[in-house]
N, C-alpha and C positions, 0 to 999 in steps of 0.2 A: 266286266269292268265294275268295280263299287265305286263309290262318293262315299268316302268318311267324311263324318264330322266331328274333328278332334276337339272334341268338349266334355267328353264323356258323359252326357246328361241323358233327356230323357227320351224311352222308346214309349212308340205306342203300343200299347198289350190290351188288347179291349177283349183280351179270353177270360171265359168261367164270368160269364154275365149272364145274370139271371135273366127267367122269359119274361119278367114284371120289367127288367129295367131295359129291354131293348126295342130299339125303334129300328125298324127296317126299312128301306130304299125298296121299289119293286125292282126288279132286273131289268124291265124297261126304261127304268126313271134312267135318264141320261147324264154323269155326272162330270162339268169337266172343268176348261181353264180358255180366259179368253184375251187376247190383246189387238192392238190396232196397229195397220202399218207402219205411218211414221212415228211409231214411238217407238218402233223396235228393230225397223228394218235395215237403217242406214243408208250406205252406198247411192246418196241422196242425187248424185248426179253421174249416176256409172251406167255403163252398157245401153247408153239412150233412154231413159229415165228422164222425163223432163220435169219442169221447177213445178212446185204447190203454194199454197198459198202461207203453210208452214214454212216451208224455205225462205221463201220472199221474208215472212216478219224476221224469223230470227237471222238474219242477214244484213236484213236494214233498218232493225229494228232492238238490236238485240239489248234496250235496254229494257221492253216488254217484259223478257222472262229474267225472273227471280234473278237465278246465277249467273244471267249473261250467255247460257248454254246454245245447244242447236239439238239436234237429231241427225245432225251427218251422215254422224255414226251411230248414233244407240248405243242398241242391244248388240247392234251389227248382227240381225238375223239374215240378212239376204246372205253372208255369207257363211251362217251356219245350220244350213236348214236339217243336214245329220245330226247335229248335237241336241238344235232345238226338239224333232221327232223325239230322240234320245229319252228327254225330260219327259214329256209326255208317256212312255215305256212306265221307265220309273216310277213318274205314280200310278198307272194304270189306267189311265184316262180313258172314258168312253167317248171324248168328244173333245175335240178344240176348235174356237169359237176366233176366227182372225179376220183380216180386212185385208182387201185389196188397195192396192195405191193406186189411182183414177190415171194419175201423172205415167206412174210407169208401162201398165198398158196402154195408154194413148197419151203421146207427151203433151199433145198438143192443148187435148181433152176431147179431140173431135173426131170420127171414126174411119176418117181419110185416111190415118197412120197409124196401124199397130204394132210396136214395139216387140219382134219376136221375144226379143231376151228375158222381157218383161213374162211374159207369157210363160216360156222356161222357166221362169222360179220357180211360180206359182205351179207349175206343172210335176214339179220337182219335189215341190212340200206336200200336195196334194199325196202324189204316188205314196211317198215316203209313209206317210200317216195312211193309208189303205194298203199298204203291206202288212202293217201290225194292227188292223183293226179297230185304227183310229178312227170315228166319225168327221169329215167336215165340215163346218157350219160358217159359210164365208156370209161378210157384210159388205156388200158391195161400196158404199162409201161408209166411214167414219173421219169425216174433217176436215184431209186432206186435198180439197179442192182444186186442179190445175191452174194455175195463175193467169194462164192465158183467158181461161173462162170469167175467173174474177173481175179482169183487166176490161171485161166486157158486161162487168154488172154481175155476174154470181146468179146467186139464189135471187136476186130482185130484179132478175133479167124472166121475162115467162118466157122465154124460149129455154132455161134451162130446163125445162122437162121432157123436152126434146134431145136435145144434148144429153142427159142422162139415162135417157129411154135408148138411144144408140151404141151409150158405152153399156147398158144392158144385156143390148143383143149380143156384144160384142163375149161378153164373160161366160152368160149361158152358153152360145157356141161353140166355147173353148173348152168349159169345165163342167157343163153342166151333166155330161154323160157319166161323170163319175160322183159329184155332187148333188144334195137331193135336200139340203139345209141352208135356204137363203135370206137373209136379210139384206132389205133393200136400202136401207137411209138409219147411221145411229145417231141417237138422239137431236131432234128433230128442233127441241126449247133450245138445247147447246148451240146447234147450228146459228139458230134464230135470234135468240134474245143476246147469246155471251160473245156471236159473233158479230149480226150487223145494230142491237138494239146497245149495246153496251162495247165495252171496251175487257172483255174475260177470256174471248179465244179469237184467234185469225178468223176476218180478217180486220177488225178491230173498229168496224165504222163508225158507231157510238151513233148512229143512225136512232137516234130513242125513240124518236114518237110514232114512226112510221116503218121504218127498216124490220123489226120484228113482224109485224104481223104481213110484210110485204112477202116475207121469204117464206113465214110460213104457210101461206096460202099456194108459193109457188115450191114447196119443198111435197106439200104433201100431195100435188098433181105432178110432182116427176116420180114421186111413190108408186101413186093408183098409174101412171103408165109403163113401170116397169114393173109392176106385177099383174098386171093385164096381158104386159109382152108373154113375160111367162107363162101365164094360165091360158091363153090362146096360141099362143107356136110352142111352146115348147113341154109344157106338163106332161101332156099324152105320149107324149115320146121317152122324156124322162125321168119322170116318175116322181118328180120333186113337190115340195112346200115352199111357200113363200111368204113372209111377212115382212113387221118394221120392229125396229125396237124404238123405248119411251122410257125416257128417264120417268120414273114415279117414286117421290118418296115417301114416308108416311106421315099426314097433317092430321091432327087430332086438336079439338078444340082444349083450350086452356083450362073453361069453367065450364060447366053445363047451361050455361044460359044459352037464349035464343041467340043473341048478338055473337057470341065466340061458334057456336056451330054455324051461323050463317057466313061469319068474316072464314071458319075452316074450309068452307065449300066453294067458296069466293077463291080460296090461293088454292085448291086443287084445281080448280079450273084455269084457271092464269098456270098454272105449272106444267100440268100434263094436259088437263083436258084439252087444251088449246089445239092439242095435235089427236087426243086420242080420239074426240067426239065427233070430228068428223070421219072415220074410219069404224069407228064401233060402235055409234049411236046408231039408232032406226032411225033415227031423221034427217041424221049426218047436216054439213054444217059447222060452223064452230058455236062454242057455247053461246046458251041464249044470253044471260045473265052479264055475259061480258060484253058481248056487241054491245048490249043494250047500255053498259056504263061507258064503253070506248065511244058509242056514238056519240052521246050526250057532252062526251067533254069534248070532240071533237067539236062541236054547234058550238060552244063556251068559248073553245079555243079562237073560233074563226074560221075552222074549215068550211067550207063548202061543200063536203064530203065528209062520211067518217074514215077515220086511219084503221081500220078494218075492214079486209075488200071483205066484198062477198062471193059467195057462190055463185056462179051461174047455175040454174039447175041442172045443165048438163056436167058441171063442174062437180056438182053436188055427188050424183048418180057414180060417176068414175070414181068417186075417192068412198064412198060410203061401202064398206065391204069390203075392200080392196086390201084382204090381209088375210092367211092361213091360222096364222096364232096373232098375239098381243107377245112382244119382248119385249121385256121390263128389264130397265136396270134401275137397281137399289140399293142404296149405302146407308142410308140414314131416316130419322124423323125429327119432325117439330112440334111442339105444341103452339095453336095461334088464338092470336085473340083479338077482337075487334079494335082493342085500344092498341096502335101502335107503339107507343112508348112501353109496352113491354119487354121489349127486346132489350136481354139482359148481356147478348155479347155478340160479335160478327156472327151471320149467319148468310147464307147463300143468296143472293141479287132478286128480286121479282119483278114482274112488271113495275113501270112507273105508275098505271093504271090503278094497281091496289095500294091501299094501304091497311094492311092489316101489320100483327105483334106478332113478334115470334118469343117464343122461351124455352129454353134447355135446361132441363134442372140441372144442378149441378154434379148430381150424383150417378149422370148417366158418365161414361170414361171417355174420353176425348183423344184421338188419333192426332199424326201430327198436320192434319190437314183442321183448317179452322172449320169447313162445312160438316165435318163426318164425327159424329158420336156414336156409339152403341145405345139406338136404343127400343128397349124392350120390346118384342115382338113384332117388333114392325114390318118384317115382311108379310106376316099371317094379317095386319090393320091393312096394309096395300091390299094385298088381292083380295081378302073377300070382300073390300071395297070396288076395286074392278069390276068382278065376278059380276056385283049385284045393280050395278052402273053401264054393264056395257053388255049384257044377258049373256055370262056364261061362259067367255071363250076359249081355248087355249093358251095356255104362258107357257113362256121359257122365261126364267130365269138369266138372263144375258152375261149380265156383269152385278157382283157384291164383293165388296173386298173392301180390306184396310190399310190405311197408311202407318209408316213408322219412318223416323229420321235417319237418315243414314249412317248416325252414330251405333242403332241398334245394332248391328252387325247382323248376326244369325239366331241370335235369342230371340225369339217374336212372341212369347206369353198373349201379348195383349193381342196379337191377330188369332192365336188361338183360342182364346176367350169367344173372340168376335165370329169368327168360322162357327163353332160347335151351338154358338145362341143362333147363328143364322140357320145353319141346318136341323136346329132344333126347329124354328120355325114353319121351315119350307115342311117336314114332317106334319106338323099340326094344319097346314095348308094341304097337305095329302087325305090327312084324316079328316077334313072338313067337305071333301069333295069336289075340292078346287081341281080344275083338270091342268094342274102343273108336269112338263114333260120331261123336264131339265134343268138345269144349276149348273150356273158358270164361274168359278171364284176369278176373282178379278187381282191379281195377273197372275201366269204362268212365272215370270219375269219380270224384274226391275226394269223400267224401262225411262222415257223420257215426259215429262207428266206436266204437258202443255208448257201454260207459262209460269209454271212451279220449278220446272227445270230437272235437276235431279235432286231436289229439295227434299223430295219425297220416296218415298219407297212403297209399292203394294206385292213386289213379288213375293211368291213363295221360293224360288229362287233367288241369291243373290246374284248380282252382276255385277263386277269388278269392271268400271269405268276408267280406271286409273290404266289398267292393261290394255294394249292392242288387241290385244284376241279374245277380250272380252269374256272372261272365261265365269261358268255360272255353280253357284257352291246354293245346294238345298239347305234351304232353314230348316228348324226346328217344326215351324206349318208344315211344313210339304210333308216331311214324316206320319204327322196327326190326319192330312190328308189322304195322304196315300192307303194308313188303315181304317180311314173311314172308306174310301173308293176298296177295298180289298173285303172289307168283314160287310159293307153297306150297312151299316148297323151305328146308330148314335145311341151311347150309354149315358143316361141324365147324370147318372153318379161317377163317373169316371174321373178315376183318377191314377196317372200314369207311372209306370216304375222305371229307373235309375237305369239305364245301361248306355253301351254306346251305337250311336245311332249309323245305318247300312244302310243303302239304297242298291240292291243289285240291278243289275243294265237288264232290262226288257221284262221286271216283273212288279 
């Protein structure tokens, strides 16, 4: 079966490249595509599937997101898990990188009732992609919370690390024998800050002062307990890794003064550190720097306590290490600077806690998303900032990728710009030493893009919304992709010739 793309434009031909202009992938480096349940699965209340906390907003809420939209339906991938594999074929993927829906195998969210049919997807998509040699790399949650758990407090309940340590055992059990790439919890700030400290994702509590760091404390002890479950029942028997992934993007100071690299260090720690220093520090704990400003205002404020719990040592112990790699997802940087009033245009939410500047020059290109720019090297400024921050670890790559509007159709120039500087990068991250394993572009598929709606676009595939059957047409990326995944080889000088572009089925 082929996929034409009646445009007649451009193929990739990255032959008769010189050994000065090529950059090679190892054959180990893992290269693939990665998306999240409810953004692409649909069949939102079918075959016993029960409600999330996604369903719940856009239902009763629907004037949250952008368009009014849902995830009903999506991508509607529960019902095309052949087509989907398919895509994967096509560009040659050594990996896809997906999530479970918490709701669908346990409607409830509690491990009383597991949902066979639920379990047959996912059993289904698994096989599918280990027929053809596709790697797994499931994340047990990304977002989708069961509502009944919310309904009972969420992530600001400490029994949810119990309840997530349960529906743990429940997946390993099911999948693990053929799975051996796990991530436990995706991004961890999202959860935390966009969902109970702000009003940016389900389930929207605006909980400011106190809601963030409540969840994060208890997000990252249902972490260290379900990769514990793992590393103690089940590793030795199956053979697998387990980590988390952390949004990390790139902060670089504005000036070189003292004051902009301290206000820089000040918003990586409010960003990421918040989740990664307890897990990859030797001291483990959340940062010192910030306790020590959240206490302070906390005493200002009137508390009686600070709005940052603490560790219990034993608390400490379980979450410090509690991780095979560091997964990183990465789209963007900032420049910051002490003086707040620098910020010259919207840029992504922080704690209330800081106040530091943010600046985008102007001449970095700007996607259709207001937080995501191209810019310059910044996944090579992340990790070997990691690396030298957290002694060394492993990364994956999770999720990079860019937006376009859905008017773009199937021309995507500017995701392709953005692809070949990102893989440029992850290269110079190779050649630096960094023990990088893998690279996820983010998405396989247009999907549903929280409360942006379908405002936006990251597939390399399109997906026709407008049709029932959802049917999905490769861009112009997926082409550039597929022969970067086939030659593994990025040509700095490339530049592509005229023809028309082919995708044959399974190669």
């Amino acid at each position: 079966m082929k996929f034409f793309l009646a445009l007649g434009f451009l193929v990739v031909c990255c032959s008769a490249l010189s050994t000065k202009q090529q950059r090679r992938f190892p054959d180990d480096f893992l290269i693939g595509t990665a998306t999240a349940s409810y953004q692409i699965e649909g069949a939102w209340n079918e075959d016993g599937k029960g409600e999330n906390i996604w369903d719940y907003l856009t239902h009763n809420n629907p004037a949250a997101v952008k368009d009014g939209s849902t995830g009903d339906i999506a991508a509607n991938s529960y019902h095309n898990v052949e087509r989907d594999v398919e895509m994967m074929r096509e560009l040659g993927l050594d990996v896809y990188r997906f999530s479970l829906s918490w709701s669908r195998i346990l409607p409830s969210g509690f491990a009383n009732e597991i949902n066979e049919a639920g379990v047959d997807y996912y059993n289904r998509l698994i096989n599918e992609m280990l027929k053809y040699g596709i790697t797994p790399m499931i994340t047990l949650f990304h977002w989708d919370l069961p509502q009944k758990l919310q309904e009972l407090g969420g992530f600001a309940n400490p029994l949810a690390s119990i309840w997530f340590e349960d529906y743990a055992r429940v997946v390993y059990t099911n999948f693990g024998d053929r799975v051996k790439h796990w991530i436990t919890i995706n991004e961890p700030r999202e959860i935390c800050y966009e969902g109970y400290g702000s009003v940016h994702k389900a389930p929207i509590l605006n909980a400011t002062a106190i809601g963030t760091y409540l969840c994060a404390k208890n997000v990252l002890i249902a972490h260290a307990k379900a990769y514990h479950l793992y590393n103690n029942e089940f590793k030795d028997k199956q053979g697998g890794q387990c980590g988390i992934t952390i949004s990390a993007n790139s902060f670089r100071p504005f000036t070189d003064s003292e004051e902009d690299h301290a206000a820089t260090e000040l918003r990586r720690q409010a960003e990421f550190g918040l989740y990664a220093e307890p897990i990859f520090s030797e001291e483990g704990g959340f940062p010192k720097e910030l306790v020590e400003i959240v206490a302070e205002k906390s005493a200002k404020e009137g508390y009686p306590w600070s709005r940052i719990p603490e560790f219990t040592d034993e608390e400490r112990e379980l979450v410090r290490g509690a991780s095979d790699f560091f997964g990183v997802n990465h789209y963007t940087g900032f420049l910051v600077s002490a003086n707040e009033q620098i910020s010259d245009r919207p840029t992504i939410p922080i704690l209330p806690d800081i106040t530091v500047g943010n600046y985008i020059p102007p001449e970095w290109p700007q996607s259709a998303s207001y937080w995501l720019t191209l810019s310059p090297d910044s996944i090579y400024d992340t990790l070997t900032y990691l690396q030298k921050r957290y002694n060394d670890p492993i990364f994956y790559i999770t999720e990079n990728g860019w937006s376009s509007p859905p008017t773009n159709g199937l021309l995507d120039d500017d995701r392709i710009r953005y692809y070949r500087a990102a893989l440029e990068s992850v290269l110079d991250c190779l050649d630096a030493g960094i023990r990088l394993k893998g690279y996820m572009a983010w998405s396989l598929m247009d999907n549903f893009e929280w409360l942006e709606g379908y405002t936006e676009r990251f597939g390399l595939y399109e997906v026709d919304f407008s049709d029932p059957a959802r049917p999905r047409t490769p861009r112009k990326s997926a082409f550039v992709y597929k022969e970067i995944l086939r030659s593994r080889v990025i040509d700095h000088d490339y530049e592509p010739n005229t023809t028309v572009m082919t995708i044959d089925e399974g190669h």
